[in-house]
Legacy VTK file of the C-alpha trace (Angstrom):
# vtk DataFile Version 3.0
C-alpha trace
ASCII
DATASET POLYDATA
POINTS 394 float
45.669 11.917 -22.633
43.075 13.659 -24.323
41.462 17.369 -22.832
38.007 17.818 -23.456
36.146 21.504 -22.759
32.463 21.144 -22.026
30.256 24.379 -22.413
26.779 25.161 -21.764
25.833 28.485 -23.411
22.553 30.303 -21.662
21.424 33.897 -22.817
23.636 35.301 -21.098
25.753 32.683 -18.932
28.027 30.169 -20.019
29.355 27.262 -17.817
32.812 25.016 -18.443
34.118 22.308 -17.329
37.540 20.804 -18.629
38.166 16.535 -18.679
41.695 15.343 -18.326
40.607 11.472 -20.333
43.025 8.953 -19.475
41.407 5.581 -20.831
37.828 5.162 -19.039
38.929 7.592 -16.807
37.535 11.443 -16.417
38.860 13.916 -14.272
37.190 17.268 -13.765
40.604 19.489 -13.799
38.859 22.636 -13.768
35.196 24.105 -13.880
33.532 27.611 -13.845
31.425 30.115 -15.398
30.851 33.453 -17.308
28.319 35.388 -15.944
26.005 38.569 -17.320
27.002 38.568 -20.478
25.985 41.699 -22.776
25.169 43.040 -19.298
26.819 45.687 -17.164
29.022 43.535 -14.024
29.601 40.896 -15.488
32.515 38.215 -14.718
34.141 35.013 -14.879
35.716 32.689 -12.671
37.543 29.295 -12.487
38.028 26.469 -9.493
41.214 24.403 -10.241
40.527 21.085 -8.722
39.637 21.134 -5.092
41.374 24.503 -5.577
39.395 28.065 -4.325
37.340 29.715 -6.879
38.704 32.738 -8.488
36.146 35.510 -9.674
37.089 38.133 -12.180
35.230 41.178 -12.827
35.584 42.112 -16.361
33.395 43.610 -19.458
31.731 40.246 -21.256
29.968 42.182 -24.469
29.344 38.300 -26.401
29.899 35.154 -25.979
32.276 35.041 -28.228
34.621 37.596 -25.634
33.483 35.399 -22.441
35.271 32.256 -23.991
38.344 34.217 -24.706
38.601 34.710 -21.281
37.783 31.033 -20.077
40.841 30.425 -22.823
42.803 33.377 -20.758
42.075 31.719 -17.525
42.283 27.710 -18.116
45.771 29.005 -19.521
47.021 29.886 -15.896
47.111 26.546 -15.495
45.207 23.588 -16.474
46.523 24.267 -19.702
49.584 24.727 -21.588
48.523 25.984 -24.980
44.751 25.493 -26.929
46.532 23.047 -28.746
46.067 20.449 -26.324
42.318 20.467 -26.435
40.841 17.632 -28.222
37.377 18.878 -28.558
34.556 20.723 -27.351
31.470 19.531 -26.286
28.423 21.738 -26.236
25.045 21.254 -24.689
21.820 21.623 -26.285
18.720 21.676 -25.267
16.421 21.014 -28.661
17.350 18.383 -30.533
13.695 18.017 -32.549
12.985 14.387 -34.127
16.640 14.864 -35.727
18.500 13.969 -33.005
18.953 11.165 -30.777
22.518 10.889 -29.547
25.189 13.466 -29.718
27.156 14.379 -32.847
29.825 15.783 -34.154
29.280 19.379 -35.405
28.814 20.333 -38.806
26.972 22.788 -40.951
24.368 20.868 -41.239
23.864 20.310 -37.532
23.893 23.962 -37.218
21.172 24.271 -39.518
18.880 21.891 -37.460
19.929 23.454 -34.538
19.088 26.843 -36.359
15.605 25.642 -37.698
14.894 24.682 -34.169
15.625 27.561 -32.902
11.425 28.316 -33.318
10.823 25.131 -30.429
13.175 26.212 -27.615
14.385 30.361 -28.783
16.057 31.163 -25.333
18.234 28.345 -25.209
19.178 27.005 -29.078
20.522 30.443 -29.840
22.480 30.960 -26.966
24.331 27.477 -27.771
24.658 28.355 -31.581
26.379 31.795 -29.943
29.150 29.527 -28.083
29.197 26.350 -30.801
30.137 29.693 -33.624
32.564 31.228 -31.137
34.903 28.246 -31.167
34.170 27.901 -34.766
36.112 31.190 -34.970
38.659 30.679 -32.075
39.514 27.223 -32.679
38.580 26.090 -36.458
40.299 22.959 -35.906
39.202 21.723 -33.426
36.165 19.219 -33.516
33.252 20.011 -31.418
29.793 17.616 -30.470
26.881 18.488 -29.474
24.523 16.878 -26.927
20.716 17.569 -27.366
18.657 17.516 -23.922
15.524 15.783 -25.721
17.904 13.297 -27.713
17.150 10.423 -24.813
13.447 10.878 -25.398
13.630 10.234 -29.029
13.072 6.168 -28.226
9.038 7.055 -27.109
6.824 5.515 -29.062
3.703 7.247 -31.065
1.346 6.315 -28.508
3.629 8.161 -25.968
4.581 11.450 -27.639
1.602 12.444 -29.842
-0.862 14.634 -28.559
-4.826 14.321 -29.895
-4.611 17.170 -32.078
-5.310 17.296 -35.758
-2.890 15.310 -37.794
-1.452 18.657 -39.349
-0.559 19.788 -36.026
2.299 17.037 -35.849
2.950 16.585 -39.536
3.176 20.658 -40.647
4.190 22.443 -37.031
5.758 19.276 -35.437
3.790 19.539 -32.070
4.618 16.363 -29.856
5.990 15.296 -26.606
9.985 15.915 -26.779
11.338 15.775 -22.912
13.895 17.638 -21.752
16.619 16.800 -19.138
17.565 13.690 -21.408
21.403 13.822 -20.563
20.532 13.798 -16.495
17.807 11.105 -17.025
20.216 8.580 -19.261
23.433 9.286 -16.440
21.067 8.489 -13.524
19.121 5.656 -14.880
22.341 4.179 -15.799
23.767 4.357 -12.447
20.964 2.996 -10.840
20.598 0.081 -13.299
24.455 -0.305 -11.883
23.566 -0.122 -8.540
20.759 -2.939 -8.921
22.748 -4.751 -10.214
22.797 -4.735 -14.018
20.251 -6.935 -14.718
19.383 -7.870 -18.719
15.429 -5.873 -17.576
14.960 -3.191 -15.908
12.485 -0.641 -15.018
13.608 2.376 -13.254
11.896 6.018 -12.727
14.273 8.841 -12.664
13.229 11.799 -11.086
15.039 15.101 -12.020
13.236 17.657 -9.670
14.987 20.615 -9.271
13.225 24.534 -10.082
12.483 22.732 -13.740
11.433 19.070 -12.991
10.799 16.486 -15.175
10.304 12.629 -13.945
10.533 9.969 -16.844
10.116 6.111 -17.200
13.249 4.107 -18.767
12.669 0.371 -19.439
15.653 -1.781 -20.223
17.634 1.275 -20.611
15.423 3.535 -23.016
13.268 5.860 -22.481
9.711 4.724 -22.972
7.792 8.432 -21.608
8.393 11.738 -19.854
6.507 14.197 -18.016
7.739 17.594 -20.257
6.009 17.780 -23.299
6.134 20.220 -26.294
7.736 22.520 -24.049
8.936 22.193 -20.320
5.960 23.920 -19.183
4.079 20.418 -18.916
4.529 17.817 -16.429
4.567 18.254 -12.877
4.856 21.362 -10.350
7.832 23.082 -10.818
9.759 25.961 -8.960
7.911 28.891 -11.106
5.686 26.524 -13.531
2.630 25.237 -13.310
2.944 21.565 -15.056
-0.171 20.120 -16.451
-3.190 21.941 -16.217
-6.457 22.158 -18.226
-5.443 23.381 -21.423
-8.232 25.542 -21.625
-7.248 27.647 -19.058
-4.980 29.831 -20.567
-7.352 30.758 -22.621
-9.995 31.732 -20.033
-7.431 33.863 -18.644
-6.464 35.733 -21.585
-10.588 35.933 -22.031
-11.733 36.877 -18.872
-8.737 39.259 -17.817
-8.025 40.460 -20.959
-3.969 39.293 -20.872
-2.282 38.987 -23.575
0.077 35.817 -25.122
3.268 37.174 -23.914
1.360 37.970 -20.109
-0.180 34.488 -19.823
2.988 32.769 -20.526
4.902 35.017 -18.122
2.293 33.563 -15.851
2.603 30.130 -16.670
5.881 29.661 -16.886
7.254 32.463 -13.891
4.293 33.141 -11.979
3.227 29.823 -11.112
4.743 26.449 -9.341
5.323 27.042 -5.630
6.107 30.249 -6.219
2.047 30.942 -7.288
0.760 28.657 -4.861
3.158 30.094 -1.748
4.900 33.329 -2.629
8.438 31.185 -2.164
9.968 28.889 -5.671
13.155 28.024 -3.615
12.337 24.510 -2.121
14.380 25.239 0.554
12.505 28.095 1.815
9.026 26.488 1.111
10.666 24.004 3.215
11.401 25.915 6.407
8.232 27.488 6.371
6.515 24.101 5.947
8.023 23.263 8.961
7.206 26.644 10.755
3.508 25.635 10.002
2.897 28.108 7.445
-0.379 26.929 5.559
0.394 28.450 2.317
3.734 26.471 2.366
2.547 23.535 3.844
-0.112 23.015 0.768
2.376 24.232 -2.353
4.244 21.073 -0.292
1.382 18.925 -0.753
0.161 19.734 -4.073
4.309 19.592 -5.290
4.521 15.778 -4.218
1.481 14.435 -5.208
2.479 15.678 -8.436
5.479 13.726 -8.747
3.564 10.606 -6.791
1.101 10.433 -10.096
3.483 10.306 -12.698
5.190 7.604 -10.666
2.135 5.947 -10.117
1.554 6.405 -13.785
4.860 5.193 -14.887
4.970 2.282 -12.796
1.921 1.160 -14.680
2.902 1.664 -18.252
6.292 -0.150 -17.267
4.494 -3.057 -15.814
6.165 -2.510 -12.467
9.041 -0.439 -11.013
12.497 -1.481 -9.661
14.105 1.690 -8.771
13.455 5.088 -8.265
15.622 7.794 -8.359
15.955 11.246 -7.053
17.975 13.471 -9.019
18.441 17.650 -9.776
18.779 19.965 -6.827
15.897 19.374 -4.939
15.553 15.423 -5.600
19.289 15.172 -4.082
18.890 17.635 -1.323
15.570 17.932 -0.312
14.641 14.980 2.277
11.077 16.283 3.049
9.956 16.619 -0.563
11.346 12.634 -1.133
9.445 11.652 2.265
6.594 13.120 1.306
6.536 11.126 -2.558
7.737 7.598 -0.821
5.324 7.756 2.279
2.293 7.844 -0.103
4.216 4.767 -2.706
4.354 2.766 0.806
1.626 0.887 -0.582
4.459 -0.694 -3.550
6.408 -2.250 -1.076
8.906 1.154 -0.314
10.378 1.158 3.026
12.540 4.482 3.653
15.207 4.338 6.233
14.796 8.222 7.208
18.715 8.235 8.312
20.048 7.523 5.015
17.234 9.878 3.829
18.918 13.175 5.459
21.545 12.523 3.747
22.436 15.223 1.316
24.033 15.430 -2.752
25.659 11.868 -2.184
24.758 8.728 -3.991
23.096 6.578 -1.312
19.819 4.280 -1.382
17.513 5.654 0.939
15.029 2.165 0.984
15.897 -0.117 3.548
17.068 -3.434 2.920
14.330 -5.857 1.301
12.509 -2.309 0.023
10.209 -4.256 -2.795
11.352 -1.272 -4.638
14.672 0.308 -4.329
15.051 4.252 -3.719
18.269 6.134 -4.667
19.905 9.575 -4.769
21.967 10.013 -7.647
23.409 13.246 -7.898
23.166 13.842 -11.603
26.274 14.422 -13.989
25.565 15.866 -17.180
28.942 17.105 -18.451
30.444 13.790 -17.531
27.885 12.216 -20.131
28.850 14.958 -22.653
32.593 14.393 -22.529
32.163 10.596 -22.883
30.053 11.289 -25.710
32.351 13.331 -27.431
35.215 10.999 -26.457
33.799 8.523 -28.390
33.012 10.242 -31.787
36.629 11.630 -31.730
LINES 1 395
394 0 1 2 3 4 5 6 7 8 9 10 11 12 13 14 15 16 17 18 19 20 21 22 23 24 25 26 27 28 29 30 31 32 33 34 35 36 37 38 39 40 41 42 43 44 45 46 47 48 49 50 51 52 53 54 55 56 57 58 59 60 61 62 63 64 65 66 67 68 69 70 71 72 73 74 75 76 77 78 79 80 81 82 83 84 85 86 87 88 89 90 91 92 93 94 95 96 97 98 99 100 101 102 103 104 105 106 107 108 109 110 111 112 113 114 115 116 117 118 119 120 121 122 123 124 125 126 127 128 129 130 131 132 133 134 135 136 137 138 139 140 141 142 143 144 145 146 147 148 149 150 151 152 153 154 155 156 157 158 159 160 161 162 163 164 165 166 167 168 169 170 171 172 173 174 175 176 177 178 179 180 181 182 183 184 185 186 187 188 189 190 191 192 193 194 195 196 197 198 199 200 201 202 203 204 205 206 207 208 209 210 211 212 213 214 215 216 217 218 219 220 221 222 223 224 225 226 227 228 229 230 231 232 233 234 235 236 237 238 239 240 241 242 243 244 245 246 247 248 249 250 251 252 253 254 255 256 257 258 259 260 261 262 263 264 265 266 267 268 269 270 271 272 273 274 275 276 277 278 279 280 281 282 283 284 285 286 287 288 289 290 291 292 293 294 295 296 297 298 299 300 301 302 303 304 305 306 307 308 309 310 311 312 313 314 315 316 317 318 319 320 321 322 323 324 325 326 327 328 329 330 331 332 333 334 335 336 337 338 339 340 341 342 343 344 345 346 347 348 349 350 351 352 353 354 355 356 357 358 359 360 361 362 363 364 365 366 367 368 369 370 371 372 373 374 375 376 377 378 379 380 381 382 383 384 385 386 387 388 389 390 391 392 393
């Protein structure tokens, strides 16, 4: 039996999960997360299987320190000694044009990560801080690393470039790269499963959740996605605006004399629901759309119909849809925001049974029988994808 840790390294969080792998099979033994680190209250805590979570308050100056304590804490229990871990898996979210599947860790994937650093700086750092601390805590053991915009890497030209000069993609590397690969490949997978396998496929996975990012995966690869150079693009998001006229920023920065760092603050925190409505929870834009509120009831509106035109979209570079899929915390828990998106794609044939449509965070097809186009909730499971990954190359 092999034990795999799985760690996702933010600027100053970092989540766990530890596999028991018995064969094909993976068992979540224990899960948790370091919070605040480099910050004053910070803490860690663990859930041992359907166990309580336990929270402890201590000082978390680096990364480094937080997975010492993870280590201090999985050794309470789920494990005897760091000896039995097999490997570590780490996610990453910027994989460039280098990467498109996970692999194994070496100095040269470091260096990638390292020169990518420039495309994505909150996040590739953060996972080069955790990736270096088990370098130094556990030099033996082999760790992988799984790159968010890896799944994207199978667009074609005519999908990822942008109609800028040449230069732009061939010196600076501007292009479509994705993001939420790992959560699109699980969920289009499952739902290819769920249909029933067959040799073609065309299924739209929607990962809507404060980021959102819908993309369209033929026969099992992904073919285009809604985030582009950066996960600004695409459709509304929580605090984002998606796609907007690309001169705008620049009017702004113009006309109200902001600067770089205050229009992107706007774009990518200001905005979304939370610019059109005051709210960028989805469940309190929701009770308010209910409650009649106006504001709430158009961020609603305008939020939908942006995910209804990338399906829309999708569906016609695909040549047709089977499945689509709601995924991310939203798409698995928020019924209104899925009614709203499969009432106006009534016209493809998509019948909703609005019982199986309250349901919440469970895998379940919400279309009714005979739906010309199926509908699913998949509730998505990145770290499962990671340790099967890194399963594999060990």
């Amino acid at each position: 039996m092999d034990k795999i840790l799985i760690l996702n390294s933010g600027s100053s969080s970092l989540k766990y999960q530890l596999f028991n792998v018995d064969g094909d099979k993976y068992e979540v033994v224990a899960k948790g997360l370091a919070e605040r680190i480099g910050i004053k209250g910070s803490f860690v805590s663990i859930k041992i299987g359907d166990g309580e979570k336990v929270i402890k308050e201590t000082e978390l100056p680096t990364h480094e320190e937080a997975i010492r304590e993870v280590f201090a804490l999985l050794l309470q229990g789920p494990l005897k000694s760091l000896d039995e871990l097999s490997g570590v898996g780490h996610r990453v979210v910027h994989g460039g044009e280098y990467f498109d599947r996970t692999v194994l860790i070496d100095d040269e994937v470091i260096a990638r990560i390292e020169e990518l650093c420039t495309l994505a700086p909150l996040h590739n750092p953060a996972a080069l801080l955790g990736i270096q601390a088990i370098r130094h805590l556990l030099p033996n053991v082999p760790q992988t690393a799984a790159f968010d915009t890896a799944f994207h890497q199978t667009m074609e030209p005519e999908a990822y470039m942008y109609a800028l000069p040449k230069e732009q993609y061939q010196q600076y590397k501007i292009r479509r790269y994705g993001a939420h690969g790992t959560s699109h490949l699980y969920v289009s997978r499952e739902a290819n499963r769920l249909i029933g396998n067959p040799e073609h496929s065309k299924i739209i996975t929607c990962h809507i959740g404060n980021g959102a990012s819908i993309s369209a995966v033929k026969d099992g690869k992904c073919i285009d996605t809604s985030m582009g150079f950066t996960p600004l693009a695409g459709v509304v998001m929580g605090t984002r605006c998606g796609d907007i006229d690309p001169f705008i920023p620049l009017y702004i920065m113009k006309t109200q004399d902001k600067t770089v760092a205050e229009v992107d603050n706007l774009l990518n925190k200001q905005s979304g629901m939370f610019g059109l409505c005051g709210y960028s929870d989805n469940r309190d834009v929701e009770t308010r759309y209910f409650e009649g509120d106006e504001e709430c009831i158009t961020a609603m509106k305008v939020y939908s119909y942006s995910i209804v035109k990338y399906i829309g979209a999708y569906t016609a570079s695909m040549g047709g849809v089977d499945a689509i899929v709601f995924t991310g915390g939203v798409g698995e828990n928020g019924g209104e925001v899925r009614k709203l998106v499969c009432d106006r794609l009534a016209y493809m044939g998509i019948e909703l049974d609005s019982e199986a449509n309250k349901v919440r965070g469970k895998t379940i097809e919400i279309s009714k029988p005979g739906s010309k186009v199926r509908v699913f909730i998949i509730p998505t499971d990145e770290e499962l994808v990671i340790a099967q990954d890194t399963k594999k190359l060990l």
